[in-house]
C-alpha positions in Angstrom: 28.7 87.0 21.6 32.0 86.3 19.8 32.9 82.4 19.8 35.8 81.1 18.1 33.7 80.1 14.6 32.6 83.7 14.5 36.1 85.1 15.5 37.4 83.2 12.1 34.6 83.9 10.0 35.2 87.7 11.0 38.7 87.5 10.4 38.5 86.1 6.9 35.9 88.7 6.3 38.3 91.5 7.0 41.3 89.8 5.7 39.6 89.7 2.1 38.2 93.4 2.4 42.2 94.6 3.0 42.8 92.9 -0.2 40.6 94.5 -2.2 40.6 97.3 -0.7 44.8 97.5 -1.9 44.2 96.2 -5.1 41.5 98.7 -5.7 43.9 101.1 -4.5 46.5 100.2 -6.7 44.6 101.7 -9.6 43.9 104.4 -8.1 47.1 106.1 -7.4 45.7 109.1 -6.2 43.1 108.2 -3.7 42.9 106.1 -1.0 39.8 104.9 1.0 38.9 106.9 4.1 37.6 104.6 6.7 35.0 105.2 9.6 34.2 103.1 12.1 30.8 102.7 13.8 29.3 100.7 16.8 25.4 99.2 16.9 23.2 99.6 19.3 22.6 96.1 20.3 26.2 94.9 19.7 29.4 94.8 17.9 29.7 97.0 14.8 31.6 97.9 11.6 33.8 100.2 9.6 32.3 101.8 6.5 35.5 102.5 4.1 35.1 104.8 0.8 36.7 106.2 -1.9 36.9 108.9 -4.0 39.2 109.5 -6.9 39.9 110.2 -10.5 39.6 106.2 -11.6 36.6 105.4 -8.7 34.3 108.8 -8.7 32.9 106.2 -5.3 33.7 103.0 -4.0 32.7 101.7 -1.1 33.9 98.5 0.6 32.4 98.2 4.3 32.4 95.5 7.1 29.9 94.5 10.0 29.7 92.5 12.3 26.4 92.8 14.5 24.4 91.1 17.0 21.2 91.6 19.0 18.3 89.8 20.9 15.5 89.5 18.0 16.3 88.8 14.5 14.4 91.8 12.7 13.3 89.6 9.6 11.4 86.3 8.6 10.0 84.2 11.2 13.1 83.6 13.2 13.1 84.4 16.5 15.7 84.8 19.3 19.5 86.3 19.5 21.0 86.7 16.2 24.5 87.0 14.9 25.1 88.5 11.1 28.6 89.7 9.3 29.6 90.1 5.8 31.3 92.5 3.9 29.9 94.7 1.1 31.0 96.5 -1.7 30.2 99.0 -4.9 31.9 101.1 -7.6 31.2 103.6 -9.4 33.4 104.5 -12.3 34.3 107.6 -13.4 34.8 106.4 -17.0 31.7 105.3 -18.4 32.6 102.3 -20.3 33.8 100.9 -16.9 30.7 99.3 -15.3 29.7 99.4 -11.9 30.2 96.4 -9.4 28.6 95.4 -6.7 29.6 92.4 -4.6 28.6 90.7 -1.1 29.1 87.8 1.2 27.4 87.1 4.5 27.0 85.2 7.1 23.9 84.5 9.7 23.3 82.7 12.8 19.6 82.9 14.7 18.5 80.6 17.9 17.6 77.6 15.3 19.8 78.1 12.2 22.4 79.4 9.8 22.9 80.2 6.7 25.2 81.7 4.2 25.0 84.4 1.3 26.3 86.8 -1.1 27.5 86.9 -4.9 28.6 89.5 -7.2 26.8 91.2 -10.3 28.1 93.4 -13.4 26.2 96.6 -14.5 27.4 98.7 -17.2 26.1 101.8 -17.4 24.6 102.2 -20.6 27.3 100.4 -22.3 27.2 96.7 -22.8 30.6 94.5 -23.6 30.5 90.9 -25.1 33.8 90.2 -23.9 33.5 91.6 -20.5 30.4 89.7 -20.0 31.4 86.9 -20.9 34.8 87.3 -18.4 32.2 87.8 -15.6 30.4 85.0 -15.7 32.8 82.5 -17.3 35.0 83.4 -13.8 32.2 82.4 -11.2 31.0 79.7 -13.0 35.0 78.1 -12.9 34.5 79.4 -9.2 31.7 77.3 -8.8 32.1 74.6 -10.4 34.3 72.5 -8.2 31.4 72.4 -5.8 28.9 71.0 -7.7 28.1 71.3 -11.4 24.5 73.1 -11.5 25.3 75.5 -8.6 26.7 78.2 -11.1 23.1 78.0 -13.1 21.5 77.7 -10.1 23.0 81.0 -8.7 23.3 83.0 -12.4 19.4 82.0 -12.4 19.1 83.8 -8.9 20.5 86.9 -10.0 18.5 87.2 -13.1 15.5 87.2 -10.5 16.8 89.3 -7.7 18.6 91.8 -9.8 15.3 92.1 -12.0 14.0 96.0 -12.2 9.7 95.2 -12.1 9.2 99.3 -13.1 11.1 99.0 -15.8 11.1 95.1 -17.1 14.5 94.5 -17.1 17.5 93.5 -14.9 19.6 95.8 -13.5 23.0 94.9 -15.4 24.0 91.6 -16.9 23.9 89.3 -14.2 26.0 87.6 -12.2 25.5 85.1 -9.1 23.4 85.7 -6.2 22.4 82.8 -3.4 20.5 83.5 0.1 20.0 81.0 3.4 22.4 78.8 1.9 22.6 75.4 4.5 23.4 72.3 2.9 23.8 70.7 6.4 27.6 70.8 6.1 28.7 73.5 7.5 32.6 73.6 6.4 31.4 72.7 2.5 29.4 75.7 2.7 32.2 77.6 3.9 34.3 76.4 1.5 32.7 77.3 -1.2 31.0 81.0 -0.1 34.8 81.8 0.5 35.5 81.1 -3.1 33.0 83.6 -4.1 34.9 86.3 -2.2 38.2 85.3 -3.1 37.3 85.1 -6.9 35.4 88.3 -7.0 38.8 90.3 -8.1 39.2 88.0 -10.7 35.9 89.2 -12.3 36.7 92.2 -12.3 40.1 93.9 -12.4 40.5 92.4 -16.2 37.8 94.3 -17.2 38.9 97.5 -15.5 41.6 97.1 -17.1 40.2 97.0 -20.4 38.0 99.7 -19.8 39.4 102.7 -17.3 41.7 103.8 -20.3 39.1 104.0 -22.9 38.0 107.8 -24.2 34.5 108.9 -23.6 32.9 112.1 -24.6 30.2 114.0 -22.8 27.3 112.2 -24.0 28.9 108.8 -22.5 28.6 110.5 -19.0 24.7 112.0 -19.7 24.3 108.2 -20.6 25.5 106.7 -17.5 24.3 109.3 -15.2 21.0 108.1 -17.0 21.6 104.5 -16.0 22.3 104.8 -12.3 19.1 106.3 -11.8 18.1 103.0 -12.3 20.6 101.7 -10.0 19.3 103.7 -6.9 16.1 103.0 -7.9 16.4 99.3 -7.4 18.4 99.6 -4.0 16.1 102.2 -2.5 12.8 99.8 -3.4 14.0 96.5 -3.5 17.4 95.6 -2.1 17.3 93.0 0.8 20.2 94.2 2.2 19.1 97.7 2.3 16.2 96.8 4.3 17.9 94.5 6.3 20.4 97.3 7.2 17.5 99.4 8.3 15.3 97.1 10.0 18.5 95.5 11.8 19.2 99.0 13.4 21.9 99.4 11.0 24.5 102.1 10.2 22.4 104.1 7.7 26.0 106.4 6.2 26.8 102.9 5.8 23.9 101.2 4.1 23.4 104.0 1.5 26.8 103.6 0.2 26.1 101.7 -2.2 24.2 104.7 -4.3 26.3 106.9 -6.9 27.6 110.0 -5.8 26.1 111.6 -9.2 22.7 110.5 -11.0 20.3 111.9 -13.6 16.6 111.3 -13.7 
């Protein structure tokens, strides 16, 4: 099932989770990610990778790469192909907000497409400046391959990311694009690899800003408060979480992206 387009994408794939999996573990210096492979039923597999530390209460950064005879969603039919890597953190300190990023890739009988992006939620504490950072990165990221894409994909993200139950979005946006074909294949590439290699970028300032900063115990009640919400929205309206299960998916590995800790 592996041809040599799919051995690279796969390769680039796990070549940019190693590096944030290091710089990730360069903050925390007491931690490091436990990883845990695991195969799928109807082919190939992946490796679920977490954390746990003083800086990262949980982070997850996971790879798959699956395949199987009947694409589980849409109206596509036939042998399917689908790899991406994922990844979420949940900070210990509350002022440092939670992250979530994603890039994929899918192939079925009659076409392909690429997706992913990356999204900033603070947990009950909202910063100017590190909103601004966010967004000002991806849109640089974008910009180089075509000048409304970045308002394009910010736009996405309010609409994906949006909570209906509670009528407002889960954090404070970010980029988000799905069955992305432009019928060039290696533009598309081009620029859904920028998204992953910029995603550090985006964040490590802001951790940086933010991991050292006090917090008392009414902080934490806060942001235990506001990844309730969190779960919320991936339990009832994530795409990838359904696609994980439907797909025959790993489910240790689809549910890593909820908090280890919560408060409703």
């Amino acid at each position: 099932m592996l041809n040599q387009k799919r051995e690279d994408i796969i390769f680039f794939l796990k070549g940019l989770r190693q590096k944030i999996i290091d710089a990730f573990e360069t903050l925390e210096t007491d931690s490091q990610f436990q990883r845990k492979p695991w195969n799928h039923q109807t082919g190939g597999g992946g490796e679920i990778g977490v954390m746990r530390g003083k800086i990262f209460e949980k982070a997850a950064v996971n790879w798959s790469g699956v395949w199987g005879q009947e694409f589980p969603l849409d109206s596509s039919k036939g042998p399917y192909f689908a790899t991406g890597i994922s990844l979420i953190t949940h900070m210990a300190n509350p002022h440092a907000p939670t992250v979530h990023m994603n890039i994929r890739y899918i192939e079925t009988q009659d076409k392909f497409w690429f997706g992913g992006g990356y999204d900033l939620t603070p947990m009950g504490f909202i910063y100017g400046e590190d909103t601004q950072h966010f967004h000002s990165t991806a849109k640089d990221a974008l910009t180089p391959f075509g000048q409304d894409l970045y308002q394009q994909f910010s736009q996405n993200a309010r609409e994906y990311f949006y909570i209906p139950h509670w009528k407002k979005e889960r954090g404070v946006g970010g980029i988000f694009f799905d069955h992305y074909n432009t019928n060039d294949f290696d533009a598309d590439m081009k620029m859904w690899k920028q998204v992953g290699l910029t995603f550090l970028d985006t964040i490590l300032p802001i951790y940086h800003r933010r991991v050292p900063q006090p917090y008392s115990f009414q902080d934490k009640e806060k942001q235990l408060e506001m990844r309730a919400h969190y779960v919320e929205f991936n339990l009832l309206y994530d795409r990838g979480t359904k696609f994980g299960f439907q797909s025959g998916g790993n489910p240790e590995a689809i549910l890593c992206s909820l908090p280890p800790y919560a408060k409703w």
